[in-house]
C-alpha positions, 0 to 999 in steps of 0.5 A: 424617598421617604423625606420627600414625601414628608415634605411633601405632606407638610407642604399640603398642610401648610397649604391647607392652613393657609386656605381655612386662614384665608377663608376664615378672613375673608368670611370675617371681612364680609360679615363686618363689611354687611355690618356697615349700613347698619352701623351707619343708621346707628351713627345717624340716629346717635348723632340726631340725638345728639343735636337733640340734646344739645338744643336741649341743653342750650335752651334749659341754660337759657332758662336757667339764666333768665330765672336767675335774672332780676327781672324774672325774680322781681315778677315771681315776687309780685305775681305769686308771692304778692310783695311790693317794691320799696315806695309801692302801694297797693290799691284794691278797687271798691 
């Protein structure tokens, strides 16, 4: 009688455990689940960001390439720093 009522107890608290186990992961997978709109405005907004930076990127390399260009070096040249082409002269109006 007595093993009977030992299993018995054993059974109700393996049971037991089973439910908090149980409930535990069920609480945990609502809180994760009410988590994901959240999460998904955060992508949204990290992935504008992103597009934002990249045309960022592309339009400072193209900068870049047209500084590093003759044209664009020719015309800092004359505008600021007032020099001439081989064979050029300067005519200063009276």
């Amino acid at each position: 009688m007595e093993q009977k009522t030992v299993n018995k107890k054993i059974a109700i608290m393996v049971t037991a455990a089973a439910v908090v186990f149980a409930l535990i992961l069920i609480i945990s997978l609502i809180v994760n689940l009410a988590a994901i709109p959240g999460e998904k405005r955060k992508e949204a907004a990290l992935q504008a960001e992103l597009k934002t930076l990249t045309d960022r990127s592309k339009e400072l390399d193209n900068e870049m390439a047209y500084h590093s260009s003759d044209a664009w070096i020719e015309r800092y040249a004359r505008e600021y720093l007032a020099m001439l082409s081989p064979g050029e002269e300067v005519f200063i109006p009276r």
